[in-house]
mmCIF file as Biopython writes it, N, C-alpha, C and O atoms, coordinates in Angstrom:
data_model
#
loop_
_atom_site.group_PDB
_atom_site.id
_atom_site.type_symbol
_atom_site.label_atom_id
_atom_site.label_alt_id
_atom_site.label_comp_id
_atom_site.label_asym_id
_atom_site.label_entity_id
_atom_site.label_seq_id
_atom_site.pdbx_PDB_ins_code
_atom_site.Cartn_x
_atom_site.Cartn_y
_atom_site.Cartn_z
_atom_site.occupancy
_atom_site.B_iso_or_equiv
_atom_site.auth_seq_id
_atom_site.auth_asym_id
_atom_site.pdbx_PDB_model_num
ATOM 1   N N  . UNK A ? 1  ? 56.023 59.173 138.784 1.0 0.0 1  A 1 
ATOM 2   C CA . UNK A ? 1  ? 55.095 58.235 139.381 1.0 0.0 1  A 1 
ATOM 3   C C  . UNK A ? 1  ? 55.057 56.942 138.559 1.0 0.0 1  A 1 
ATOM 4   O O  . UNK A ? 1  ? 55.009 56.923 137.329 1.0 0.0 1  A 1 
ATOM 5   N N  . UNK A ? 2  ? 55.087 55.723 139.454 1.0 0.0 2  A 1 
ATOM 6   C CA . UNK A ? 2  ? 54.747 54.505 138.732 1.0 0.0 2  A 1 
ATOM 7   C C  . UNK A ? 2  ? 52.994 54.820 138.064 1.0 0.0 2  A 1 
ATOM 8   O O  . UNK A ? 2  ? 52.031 55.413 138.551 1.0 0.0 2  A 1 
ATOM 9   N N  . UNK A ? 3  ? 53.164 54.240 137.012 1.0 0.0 3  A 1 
ATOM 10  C CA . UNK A ? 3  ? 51.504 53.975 135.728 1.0 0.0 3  A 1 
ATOM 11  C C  . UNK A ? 3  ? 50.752 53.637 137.700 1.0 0.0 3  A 1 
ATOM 12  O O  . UNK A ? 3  ? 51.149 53.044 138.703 1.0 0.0 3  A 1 
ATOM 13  N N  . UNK A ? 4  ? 49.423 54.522 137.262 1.0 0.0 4  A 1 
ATOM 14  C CA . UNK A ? 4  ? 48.264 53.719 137.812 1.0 0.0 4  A 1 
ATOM 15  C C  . UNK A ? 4  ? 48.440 53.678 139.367 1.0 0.0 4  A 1 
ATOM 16  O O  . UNK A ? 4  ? 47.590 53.247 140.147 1.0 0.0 4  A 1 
ATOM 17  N N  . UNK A ? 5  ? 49.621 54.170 139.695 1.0 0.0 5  A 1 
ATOM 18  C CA . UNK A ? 5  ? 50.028 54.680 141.529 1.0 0.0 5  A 1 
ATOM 19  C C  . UNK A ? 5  ? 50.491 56.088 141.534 1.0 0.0 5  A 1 
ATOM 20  O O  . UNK A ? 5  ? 50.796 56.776 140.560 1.0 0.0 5  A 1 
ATOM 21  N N  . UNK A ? 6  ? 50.492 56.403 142.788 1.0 0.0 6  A 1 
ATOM 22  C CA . UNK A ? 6  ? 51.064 57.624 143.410 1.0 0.0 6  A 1 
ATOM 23  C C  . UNK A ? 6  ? 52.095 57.511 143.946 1.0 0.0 6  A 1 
ATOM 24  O O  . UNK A ? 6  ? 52.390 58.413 144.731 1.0 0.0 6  A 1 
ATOM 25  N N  . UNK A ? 7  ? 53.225 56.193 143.727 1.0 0.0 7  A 1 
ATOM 26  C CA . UNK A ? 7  ? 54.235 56.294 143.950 1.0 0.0 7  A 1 
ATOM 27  C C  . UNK A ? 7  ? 55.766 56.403 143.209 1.0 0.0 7  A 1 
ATOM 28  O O  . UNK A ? 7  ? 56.279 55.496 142.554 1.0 0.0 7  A 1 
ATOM 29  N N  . UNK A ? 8  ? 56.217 57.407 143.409 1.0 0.0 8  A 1 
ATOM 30  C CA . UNK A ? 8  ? 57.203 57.803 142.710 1.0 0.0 8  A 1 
ATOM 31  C C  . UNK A ? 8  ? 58.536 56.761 142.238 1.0 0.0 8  A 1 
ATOM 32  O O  . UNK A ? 8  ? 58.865 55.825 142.966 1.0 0.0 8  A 1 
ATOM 33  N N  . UNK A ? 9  ? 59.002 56.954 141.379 1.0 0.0 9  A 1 
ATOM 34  C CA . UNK A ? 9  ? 60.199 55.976 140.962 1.0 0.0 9  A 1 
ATOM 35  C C  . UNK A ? 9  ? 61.151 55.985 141.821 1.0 0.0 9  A 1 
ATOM 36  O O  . UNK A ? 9  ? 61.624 54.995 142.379 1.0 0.0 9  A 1 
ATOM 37  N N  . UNK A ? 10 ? 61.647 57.739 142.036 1.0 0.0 10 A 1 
ATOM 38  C CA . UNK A ? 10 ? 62.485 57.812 143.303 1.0 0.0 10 A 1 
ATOM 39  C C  . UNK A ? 10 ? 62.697 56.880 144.176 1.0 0.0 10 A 1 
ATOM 40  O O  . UNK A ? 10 ? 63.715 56.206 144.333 1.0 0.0 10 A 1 
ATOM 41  N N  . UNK A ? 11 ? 61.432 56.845 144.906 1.0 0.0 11 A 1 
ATOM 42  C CA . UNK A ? 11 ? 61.170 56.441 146.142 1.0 0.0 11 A 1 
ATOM 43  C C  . UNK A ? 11 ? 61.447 54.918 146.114 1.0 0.0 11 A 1 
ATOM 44  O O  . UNK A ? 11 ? 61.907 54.383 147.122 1.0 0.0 11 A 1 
ATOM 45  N N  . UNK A ? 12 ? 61.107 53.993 144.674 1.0 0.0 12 A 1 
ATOM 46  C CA . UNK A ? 12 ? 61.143 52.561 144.677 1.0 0.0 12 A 1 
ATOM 47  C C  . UNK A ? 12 ? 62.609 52.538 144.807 1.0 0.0 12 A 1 
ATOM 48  O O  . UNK A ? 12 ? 63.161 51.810 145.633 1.0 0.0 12 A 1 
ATOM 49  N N  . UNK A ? 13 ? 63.512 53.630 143.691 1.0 0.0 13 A 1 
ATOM 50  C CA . UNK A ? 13 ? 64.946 53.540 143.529 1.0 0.0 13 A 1 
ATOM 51  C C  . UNK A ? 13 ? 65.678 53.091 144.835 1.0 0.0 13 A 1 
ATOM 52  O O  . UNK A ? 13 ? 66.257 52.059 145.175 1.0 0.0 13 A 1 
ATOM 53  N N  . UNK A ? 14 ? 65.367 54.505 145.531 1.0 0.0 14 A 1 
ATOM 54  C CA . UNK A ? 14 ? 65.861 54.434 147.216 1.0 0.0 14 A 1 
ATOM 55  C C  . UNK A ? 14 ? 65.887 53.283 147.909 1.0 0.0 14 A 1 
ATOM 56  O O  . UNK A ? 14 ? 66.826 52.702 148.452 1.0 0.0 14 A 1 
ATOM 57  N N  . UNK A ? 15 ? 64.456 52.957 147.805 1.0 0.0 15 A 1 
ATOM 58  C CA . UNK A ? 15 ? 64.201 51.791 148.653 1.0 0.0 15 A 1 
ATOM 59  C C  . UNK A ? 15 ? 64.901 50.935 148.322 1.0 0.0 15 A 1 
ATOM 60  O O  . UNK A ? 15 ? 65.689 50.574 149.197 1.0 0.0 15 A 1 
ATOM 61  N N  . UNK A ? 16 ? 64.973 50.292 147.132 1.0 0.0 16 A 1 
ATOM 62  C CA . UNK A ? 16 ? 66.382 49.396 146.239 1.0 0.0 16 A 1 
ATOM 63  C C  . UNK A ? 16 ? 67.879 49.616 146.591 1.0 0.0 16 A 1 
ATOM 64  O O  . UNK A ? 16 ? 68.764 48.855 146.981 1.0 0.0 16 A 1 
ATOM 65  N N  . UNK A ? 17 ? 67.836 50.760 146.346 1.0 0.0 17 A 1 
ATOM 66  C CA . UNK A ? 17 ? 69.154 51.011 147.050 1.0 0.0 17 A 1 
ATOM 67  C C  . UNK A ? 17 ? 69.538 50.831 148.664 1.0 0.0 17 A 1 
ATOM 68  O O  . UNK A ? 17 ? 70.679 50.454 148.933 1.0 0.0 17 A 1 
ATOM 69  N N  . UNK A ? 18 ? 68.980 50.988 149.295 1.0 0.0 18 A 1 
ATOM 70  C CA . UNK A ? 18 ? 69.054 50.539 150.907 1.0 0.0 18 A 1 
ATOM 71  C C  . UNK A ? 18 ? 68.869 49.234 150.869 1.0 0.0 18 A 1 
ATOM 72  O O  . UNK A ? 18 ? 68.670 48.830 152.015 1.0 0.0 18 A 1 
ATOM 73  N N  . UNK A ? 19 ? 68.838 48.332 150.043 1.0 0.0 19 A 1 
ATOM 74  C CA . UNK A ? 19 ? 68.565 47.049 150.106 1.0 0.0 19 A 1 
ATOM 75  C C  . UNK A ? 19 ? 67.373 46.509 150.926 1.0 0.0 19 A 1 
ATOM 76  O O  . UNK A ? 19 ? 67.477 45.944 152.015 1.0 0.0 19 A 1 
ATOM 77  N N  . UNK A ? 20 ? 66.063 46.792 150.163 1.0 0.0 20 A 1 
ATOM 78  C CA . UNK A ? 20 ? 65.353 46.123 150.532 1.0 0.0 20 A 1 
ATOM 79  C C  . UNK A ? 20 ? 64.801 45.236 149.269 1.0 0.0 20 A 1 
ATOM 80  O O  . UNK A ? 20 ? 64.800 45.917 148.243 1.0 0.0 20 A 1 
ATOM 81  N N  . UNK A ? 21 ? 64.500 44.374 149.141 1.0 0.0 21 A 1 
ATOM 82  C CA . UNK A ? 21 ? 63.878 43.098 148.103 1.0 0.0 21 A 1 
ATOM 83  C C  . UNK A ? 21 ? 63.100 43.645 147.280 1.0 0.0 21 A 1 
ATOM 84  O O  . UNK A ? 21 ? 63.135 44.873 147.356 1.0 0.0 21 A 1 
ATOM 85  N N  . UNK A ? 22 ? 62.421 43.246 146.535 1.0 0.0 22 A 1 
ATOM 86  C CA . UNK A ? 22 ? 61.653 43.509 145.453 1.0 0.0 22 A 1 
ATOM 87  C C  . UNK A ? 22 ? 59.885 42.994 146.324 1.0 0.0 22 A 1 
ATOM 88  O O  . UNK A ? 22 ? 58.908 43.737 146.228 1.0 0.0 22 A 1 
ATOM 89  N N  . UNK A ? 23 ? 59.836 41.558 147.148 1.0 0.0 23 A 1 
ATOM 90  C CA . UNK A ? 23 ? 58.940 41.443 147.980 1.0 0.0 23 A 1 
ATOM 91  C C  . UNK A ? 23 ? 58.781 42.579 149.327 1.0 0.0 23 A 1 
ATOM 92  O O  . UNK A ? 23 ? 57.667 42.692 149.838 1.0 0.0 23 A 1 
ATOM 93  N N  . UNK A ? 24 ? 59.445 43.048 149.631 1.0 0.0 24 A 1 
ATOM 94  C CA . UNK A ? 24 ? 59.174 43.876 150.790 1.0 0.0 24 A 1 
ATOM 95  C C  . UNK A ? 24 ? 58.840 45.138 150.436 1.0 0.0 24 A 1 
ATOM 96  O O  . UNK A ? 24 ? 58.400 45.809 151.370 1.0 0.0 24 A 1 
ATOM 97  N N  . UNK A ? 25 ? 58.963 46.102 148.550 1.0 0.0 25 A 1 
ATOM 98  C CA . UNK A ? 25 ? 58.516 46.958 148.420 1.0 0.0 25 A 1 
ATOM 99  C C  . UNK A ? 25 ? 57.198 46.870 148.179 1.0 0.0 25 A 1 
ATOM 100 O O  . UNK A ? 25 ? 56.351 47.680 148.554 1.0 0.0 25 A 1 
ATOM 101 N N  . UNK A ? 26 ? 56.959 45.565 147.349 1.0 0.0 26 A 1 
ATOM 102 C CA . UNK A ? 26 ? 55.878 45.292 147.268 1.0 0.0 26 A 1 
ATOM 103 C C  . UNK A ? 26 ? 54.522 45.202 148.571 1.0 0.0 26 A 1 
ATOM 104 O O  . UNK A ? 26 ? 53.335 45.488 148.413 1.0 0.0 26 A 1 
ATOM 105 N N  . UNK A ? 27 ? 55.109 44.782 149.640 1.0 0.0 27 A 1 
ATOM 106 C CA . UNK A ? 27 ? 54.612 44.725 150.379 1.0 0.0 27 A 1 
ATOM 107 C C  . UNK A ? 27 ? 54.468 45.786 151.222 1.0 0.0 27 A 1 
ATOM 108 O O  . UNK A ? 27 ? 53.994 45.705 152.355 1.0 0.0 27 A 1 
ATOM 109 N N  . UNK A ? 28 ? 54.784 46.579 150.804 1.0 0.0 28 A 1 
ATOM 110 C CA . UNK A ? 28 ? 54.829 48.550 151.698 1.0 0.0 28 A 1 
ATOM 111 C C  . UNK A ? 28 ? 53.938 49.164 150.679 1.0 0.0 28 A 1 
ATOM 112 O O  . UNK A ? 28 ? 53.040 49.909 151.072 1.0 0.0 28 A 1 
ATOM 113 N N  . UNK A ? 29 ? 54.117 48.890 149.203 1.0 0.0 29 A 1 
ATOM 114 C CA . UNK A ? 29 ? 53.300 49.676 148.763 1.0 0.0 29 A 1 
ATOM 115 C C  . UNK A ? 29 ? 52.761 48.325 148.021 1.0 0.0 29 A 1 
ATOM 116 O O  . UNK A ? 29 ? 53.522 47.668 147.310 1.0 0.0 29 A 1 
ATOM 117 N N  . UNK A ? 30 ? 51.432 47.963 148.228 1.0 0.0 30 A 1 
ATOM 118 C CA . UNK A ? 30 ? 50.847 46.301 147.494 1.0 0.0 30 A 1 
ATOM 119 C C  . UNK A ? 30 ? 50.119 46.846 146.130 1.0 0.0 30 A 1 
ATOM 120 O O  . UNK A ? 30 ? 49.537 45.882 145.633 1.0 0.0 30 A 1 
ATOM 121 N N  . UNK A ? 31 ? 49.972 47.751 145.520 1.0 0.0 31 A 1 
ATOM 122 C CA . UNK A ? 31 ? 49.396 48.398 144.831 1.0 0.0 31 A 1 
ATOM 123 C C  . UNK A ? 31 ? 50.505 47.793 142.882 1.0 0.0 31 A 1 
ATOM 124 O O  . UNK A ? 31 ? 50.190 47.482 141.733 1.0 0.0 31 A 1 
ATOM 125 N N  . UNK A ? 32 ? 51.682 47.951 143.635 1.0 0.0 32 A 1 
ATOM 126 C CA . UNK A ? 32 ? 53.139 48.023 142.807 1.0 0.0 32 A 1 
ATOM 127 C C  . UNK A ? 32 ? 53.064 46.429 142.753 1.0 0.0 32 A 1 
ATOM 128 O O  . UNK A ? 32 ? 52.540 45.711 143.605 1.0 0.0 32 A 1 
ATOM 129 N N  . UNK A ? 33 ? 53.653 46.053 141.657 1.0 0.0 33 A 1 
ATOM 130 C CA . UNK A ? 33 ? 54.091 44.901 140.902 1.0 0.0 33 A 1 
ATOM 131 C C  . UNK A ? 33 ? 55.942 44.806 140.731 1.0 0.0 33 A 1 
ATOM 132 O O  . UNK A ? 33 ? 56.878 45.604 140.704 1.0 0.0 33 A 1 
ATOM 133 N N  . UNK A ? 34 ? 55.776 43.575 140.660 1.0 0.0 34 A 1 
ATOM 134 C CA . UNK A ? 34 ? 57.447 43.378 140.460 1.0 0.0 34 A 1 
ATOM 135 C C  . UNK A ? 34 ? 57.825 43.793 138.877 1.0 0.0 34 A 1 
ATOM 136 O O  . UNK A ? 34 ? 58.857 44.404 138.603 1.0 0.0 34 A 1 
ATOM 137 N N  . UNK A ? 35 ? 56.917 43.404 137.955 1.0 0.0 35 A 1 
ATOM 138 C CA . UNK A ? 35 ? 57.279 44.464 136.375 1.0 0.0 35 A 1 
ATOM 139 C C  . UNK A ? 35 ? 57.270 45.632 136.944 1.0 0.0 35 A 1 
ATOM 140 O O  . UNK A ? 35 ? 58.333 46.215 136.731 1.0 0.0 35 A 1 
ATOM 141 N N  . UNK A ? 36 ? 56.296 46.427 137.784 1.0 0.0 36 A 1 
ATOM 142 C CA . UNK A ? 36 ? 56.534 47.498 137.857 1.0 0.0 36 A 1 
ATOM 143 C C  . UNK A ? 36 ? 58.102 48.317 138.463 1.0 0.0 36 A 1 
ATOM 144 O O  . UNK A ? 36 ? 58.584 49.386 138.089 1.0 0.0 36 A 1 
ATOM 145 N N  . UNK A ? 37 ? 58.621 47.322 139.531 1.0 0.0 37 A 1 
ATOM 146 C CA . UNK A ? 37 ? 59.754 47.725 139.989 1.0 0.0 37 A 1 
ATOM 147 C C  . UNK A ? 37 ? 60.633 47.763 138.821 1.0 0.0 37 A 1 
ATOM 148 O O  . UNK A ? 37 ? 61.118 48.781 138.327 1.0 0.0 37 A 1 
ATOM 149 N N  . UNK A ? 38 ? 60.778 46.684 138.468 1.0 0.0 38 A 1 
ATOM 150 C CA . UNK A ? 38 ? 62.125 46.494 137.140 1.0 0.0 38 A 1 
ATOM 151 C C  . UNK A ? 38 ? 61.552 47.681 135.960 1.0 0.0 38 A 1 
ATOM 152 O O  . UNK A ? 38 ? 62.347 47.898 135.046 1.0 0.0 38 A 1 
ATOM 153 N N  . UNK A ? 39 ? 60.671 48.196 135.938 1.0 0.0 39 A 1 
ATOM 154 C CA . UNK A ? 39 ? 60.463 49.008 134.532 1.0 0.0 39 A 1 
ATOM 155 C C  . UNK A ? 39 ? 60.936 50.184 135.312 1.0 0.0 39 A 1 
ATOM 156 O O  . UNK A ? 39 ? 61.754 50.858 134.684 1.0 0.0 39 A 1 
ATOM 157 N N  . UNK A ? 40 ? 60.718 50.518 136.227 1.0 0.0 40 A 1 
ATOM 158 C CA . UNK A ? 40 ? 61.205 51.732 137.470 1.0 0.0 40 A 1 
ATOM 159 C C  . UNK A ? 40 ? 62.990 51.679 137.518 1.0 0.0 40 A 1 
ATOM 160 O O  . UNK A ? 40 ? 63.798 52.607 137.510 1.0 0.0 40 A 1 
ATOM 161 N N  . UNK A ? 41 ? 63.146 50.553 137.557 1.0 0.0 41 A 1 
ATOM 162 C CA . UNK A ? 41 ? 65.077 50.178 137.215 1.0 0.0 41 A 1 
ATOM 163 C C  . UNK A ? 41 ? 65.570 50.456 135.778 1.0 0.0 41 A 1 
ATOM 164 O O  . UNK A ? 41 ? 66.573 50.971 135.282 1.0 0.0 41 A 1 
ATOM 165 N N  . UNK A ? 42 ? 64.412 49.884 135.318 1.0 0.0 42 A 1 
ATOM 166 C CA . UNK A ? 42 ? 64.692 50.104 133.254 1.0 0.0 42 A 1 
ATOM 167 C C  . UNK A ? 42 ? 65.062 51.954 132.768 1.0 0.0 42 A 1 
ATOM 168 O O  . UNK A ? 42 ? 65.951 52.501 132.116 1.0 0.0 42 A 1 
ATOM 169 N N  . UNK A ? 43 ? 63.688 52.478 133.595 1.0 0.0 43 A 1 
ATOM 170 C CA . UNK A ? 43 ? 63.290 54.017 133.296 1.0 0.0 43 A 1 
ATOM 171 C C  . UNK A ? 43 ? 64.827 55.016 134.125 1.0 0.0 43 A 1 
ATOM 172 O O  . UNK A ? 43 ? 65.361 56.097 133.875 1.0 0.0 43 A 1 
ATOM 173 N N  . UNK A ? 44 ? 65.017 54.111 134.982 1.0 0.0 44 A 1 
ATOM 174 C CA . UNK A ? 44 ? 66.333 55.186 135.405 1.0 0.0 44 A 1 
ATOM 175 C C  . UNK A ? 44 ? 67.998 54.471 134.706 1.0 0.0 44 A 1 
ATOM 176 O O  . UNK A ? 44 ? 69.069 55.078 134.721 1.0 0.0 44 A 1 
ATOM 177 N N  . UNK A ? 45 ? 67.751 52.969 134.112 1.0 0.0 45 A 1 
ATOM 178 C CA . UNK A ? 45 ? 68.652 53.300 133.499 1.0 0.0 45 A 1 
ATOM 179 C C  . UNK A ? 45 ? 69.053 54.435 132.147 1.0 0.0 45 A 1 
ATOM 180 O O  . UNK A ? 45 ? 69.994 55.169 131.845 1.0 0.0 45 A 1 
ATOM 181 N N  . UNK A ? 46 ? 67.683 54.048 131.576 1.0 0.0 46 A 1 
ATOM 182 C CA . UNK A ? 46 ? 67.083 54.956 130.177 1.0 0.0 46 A 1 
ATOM 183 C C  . UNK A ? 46 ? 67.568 56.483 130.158 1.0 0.0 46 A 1 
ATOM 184 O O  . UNK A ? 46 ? 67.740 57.302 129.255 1.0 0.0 46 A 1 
ATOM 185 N N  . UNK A ? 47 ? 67.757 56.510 131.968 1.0 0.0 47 A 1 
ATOM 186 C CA . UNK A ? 47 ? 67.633 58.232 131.937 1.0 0.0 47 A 1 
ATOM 187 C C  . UNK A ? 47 ? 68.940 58.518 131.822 1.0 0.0 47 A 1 
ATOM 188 O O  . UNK A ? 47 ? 69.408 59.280 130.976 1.0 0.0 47 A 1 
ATOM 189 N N  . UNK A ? 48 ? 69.761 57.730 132.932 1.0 0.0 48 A 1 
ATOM 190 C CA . UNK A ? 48 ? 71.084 57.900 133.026 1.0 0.0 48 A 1 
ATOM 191 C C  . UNK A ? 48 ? 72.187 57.481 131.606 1.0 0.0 48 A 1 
ATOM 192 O O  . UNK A ? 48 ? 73.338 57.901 131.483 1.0 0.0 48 A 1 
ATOM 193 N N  . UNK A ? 49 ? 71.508 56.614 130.696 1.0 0.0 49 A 1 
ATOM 194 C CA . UNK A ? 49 ? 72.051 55.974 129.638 1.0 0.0 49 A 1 
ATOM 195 C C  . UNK A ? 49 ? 73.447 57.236 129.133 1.0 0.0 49 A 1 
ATOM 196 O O  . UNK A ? 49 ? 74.631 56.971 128.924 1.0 0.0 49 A 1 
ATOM 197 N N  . UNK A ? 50 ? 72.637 58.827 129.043 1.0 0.0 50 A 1 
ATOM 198 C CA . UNK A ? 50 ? 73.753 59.420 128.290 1.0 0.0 50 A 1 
ATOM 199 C C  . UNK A ? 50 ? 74.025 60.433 129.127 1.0 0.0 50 A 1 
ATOM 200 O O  . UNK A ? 50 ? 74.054 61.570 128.656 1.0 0.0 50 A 1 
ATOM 201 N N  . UNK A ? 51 ? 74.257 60.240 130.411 1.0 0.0 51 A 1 
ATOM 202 C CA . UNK A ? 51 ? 74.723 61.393 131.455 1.0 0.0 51 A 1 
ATOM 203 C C  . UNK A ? 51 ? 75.782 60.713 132.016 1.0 0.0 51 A 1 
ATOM 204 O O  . UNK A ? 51 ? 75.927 59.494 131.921 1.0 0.0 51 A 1 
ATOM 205 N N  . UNK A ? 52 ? 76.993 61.925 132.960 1.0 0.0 52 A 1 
ATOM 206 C CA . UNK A ? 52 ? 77.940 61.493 133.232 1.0 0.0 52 A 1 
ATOM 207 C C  . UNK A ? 52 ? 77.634 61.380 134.520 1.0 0.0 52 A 1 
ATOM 208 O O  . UNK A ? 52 ? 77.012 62.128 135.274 1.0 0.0 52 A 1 
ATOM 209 N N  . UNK A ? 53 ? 78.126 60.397 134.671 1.0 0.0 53 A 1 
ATOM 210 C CA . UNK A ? 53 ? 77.417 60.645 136.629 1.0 0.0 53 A 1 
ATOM 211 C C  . UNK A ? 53 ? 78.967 60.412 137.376 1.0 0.0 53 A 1 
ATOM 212 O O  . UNK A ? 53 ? 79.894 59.791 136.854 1.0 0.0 53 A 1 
ATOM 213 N N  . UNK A ? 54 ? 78.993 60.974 138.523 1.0 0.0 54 A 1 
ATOM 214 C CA . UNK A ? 54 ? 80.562 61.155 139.366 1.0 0.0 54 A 1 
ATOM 215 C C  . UNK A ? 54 ? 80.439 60.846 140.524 1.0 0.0 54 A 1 
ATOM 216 O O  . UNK A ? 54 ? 80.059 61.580 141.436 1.0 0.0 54 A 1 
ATOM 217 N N  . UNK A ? 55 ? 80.838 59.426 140.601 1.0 0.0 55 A 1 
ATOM 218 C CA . UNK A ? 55 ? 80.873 59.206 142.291 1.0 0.0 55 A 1 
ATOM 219 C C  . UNK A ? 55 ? 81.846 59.510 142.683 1.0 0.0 55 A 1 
ATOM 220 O O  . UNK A ? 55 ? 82.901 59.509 142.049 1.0 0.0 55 A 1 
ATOM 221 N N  . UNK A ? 56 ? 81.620 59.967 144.279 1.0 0.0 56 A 1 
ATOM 222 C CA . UNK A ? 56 ? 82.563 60.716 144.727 1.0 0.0 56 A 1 
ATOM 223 C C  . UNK A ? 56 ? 82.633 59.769 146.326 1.0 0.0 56 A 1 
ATOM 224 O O  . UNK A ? 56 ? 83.437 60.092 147.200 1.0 0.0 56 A 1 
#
């Protein structure tokens, strides 16, 4: 969960990934901040930093 919401990082990830803006998540969930998105981008690079990941 993003600090201080009930919305999950996942869910911002996704939404990022389908290409939607940083204004239009905001605006689905108005609660969320644009630091908050990018620390949500920061926290899954952080995670992935020492895993192998395999696109296929």
């Amino acid at each position: 969960m993003i600090r201080g919401t009930r919305v999950p990082v996942e869910l911002v990830l996704r939404e990022l990934g389908a290409g939607m803006t940083i204004e239009s998540i905001i605006e689905e969930h108005p609660r969320l901040t644009a630091d908050d998105i990018r620390a949500a981008q920061a926290f899954a690079a952080d995670y992935l930093a020492d895993e192998d990941v395999i696109y296929r």
